[in-house]
Structure formats: structure tokens, C-alpha cells
C-alpha positions in Angstrom: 10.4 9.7 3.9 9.1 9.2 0.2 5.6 9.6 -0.8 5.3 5.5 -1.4 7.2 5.4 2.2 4.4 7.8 4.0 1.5 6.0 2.1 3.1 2.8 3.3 3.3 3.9 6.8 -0.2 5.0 6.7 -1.6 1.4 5.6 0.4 0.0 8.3 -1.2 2.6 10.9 1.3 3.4 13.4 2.6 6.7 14.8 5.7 5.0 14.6 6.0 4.3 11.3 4.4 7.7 10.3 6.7 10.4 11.0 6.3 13.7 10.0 8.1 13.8 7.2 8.2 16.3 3.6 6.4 14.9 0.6 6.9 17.2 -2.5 7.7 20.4 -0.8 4.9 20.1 1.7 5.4 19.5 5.5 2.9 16.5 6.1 2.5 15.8 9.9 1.4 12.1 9.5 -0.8 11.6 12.6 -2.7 8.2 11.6 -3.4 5.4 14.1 -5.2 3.4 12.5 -5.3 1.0 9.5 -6.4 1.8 5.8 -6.5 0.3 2.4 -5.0 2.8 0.9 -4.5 1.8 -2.8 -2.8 4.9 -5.1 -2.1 1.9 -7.4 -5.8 0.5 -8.0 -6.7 4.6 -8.5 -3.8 5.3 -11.4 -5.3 1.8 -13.2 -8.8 3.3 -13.5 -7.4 6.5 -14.1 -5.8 4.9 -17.2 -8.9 2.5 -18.1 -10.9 5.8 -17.8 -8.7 7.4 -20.4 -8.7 4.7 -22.6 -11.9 4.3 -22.5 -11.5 0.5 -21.4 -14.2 1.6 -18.4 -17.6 3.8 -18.1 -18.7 3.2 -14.7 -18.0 4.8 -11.5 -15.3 3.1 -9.4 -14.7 2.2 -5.5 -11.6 3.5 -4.6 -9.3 3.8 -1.5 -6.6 6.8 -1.7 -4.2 8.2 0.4 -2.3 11.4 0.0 -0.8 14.8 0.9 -3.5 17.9 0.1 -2.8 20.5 -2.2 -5.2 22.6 -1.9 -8.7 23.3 -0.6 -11.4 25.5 -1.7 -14.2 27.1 -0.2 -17.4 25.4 0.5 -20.1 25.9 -2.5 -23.9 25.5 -2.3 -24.8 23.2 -5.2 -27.9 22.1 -6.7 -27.4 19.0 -4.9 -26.2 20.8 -1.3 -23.1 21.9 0.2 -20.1 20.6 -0.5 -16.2 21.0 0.0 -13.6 20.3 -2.2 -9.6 19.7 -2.0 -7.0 18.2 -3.9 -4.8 15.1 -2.8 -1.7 14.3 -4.6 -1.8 10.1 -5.1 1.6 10.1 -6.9 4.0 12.6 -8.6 2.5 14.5 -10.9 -1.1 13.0 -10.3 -3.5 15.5 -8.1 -7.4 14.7 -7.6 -10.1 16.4 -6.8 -12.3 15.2 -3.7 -15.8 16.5 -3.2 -17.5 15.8 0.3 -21.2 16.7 0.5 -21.1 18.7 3.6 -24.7 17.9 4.5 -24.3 14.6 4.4 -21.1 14.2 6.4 -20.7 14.4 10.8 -18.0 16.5 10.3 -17.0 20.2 11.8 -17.6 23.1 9.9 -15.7 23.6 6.2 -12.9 23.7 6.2 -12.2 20.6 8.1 -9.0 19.8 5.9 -5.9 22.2 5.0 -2.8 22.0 2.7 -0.4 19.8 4.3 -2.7 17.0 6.0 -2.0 13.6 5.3 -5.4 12.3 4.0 -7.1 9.1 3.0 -10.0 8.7 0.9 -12.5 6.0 0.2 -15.2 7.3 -2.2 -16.3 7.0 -5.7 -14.0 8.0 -8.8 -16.0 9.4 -11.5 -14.2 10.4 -14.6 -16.4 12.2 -17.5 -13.1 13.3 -19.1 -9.4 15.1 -18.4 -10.6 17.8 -16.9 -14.1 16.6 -15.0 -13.0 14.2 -12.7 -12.8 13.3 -9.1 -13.3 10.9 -6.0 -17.3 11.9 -4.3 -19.3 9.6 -2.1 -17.2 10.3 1.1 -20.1 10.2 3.4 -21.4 7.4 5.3 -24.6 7.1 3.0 -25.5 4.7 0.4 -28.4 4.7 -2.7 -29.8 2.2 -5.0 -27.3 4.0 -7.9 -24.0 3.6 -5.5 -23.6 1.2 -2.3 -20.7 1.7 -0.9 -20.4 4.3 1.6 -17.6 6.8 1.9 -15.2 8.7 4.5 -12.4 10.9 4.7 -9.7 10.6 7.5 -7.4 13.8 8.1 -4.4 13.2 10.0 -6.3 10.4 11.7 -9.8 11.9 12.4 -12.5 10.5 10.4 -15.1 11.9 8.9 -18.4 10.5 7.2 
């Protein structure tokens, strides 16, 4: 099953439809029941209005993807957070950044290389090499209203 297949599968939401599958090298047990918006498509846009510089301003966005890799939790100015990498096409990894304190979510690491993931946070993008998708908590704030989650293999967190 492709990548756009799996992604496809998970939007759809059923078990059915989301076999485990390889994506890229990496087993992906698709476990999903339930429907997302995923939209990889919206995300490589503002990626490229970003680097144009066509757009400033944070962006809602809706992912979906395979994880690369995850790192271990970090204490911030800000809190603790975690952080992993989904790939959202070929060639196109991003970081996510969950604030741990924020989140009802088990202890770090709740996510590992392999999972099937979906993302709904906001994409900042300062330049190349400092950018990501944070906001996946529940919350909200006078600077961003949307609130966030993460779903792993069909188990959300916010």
C-alpha cells in the first residue's frame, strides 16, 4: 500500500481499509478507527508559501504520516516537551513538538518509529531549518485558538 494509499485509508477510518502495510522501508501497523482530516496536501502548500515568503503567520494544519524518529523528552523554558518526526510525503519529514505538560497523555515516549500518526497542530516556519507543527494539546490562548491532538495508531492524545 502507498503512502497516499495509507493516508487515504486513514481519512476514511477503517481497519479495513488500513492494513498494515510498508511505507518507505518502515513497517506501519495502521491501527486507526476513526475519521481524520488528514491534509499532507494543504501542509506542502504552506510549506511552499512559507518559503516563498507569500505567508508569515502560523498555520492550522491537519497531517498524517509514518514517524521517523523520536527524541527524548527535553525540559524547556516553556515545559516539557517531546518531539518526533512524521514523514508527510517522500522526501518531506517534520518535526512535531507536543508540550508534555499540557497533554493527557502517558509518559514520553508515547510514540515510536513505525506508528502511523496524525497531527492537528500549528505549523510554524521561521526558516529551512526551524520549523515544525506545535499546539497538539487540547488548549487554546488569545495568540492561537485552535486546539491540538495527536493520534498514534488510533489513540489520541491532547
Amino acid at each position: 500500500m502507498s503512502f497516499v494509499l495509507l493516508c487515504a485509508a486513514l481519512m476514511l477510518g477503517t481497519a479495513a481499509q488500513a492494513q498494515d502495510s510498508y511505507v518507505a522501508g518502515i513497517f506501519a501497523p495502521a491501527k486507526s478507527t476513526a475519521t481524520y482530516p488528514c491534509n499532507d496536501a494543504q501542509f506542502l502548500q504552506d510549506q511552499q508559501a512559507f518559503e516563498n515568503g507569500q505567508i508569515t503567520a502560523d498555520q492550522p494544519e491537519d497531517v498524517c504520516g509514518i514517524v521517523t524518529a523520536v527524541l527524548p523528552e527535553k525540559k524547556t523554558s516553556s515545559g516539557h516537551h517531546g518531539y518526533f518526526y512524521v514523514q508527510v510525503a517522500s522526501g518531506v519529514v517534520i518535526e512535531i513538538v507536543s508540550d508534555l505538560d499540557q497533554m493527557d497523555a502517558p509518559k514520553w515516549p508515547w510514540v515510536a518509529v513505525g506508528d502511523t500518526t496524525y497531527v492537528k497542530g500549528r505549523y510554524y516556519y521561521d526558516n529551512m531549518d526551524s520549523q515544525g507543527i506545535d499546539w497538539t494539546h487540547h488548549g487554546t490562548s488569545s495568540s492561537w485558538p485552535y486546539a491540538g491532538y495527536v493520534v498514534v495508531n488510533g489513540t489520541k492524545y491532547q
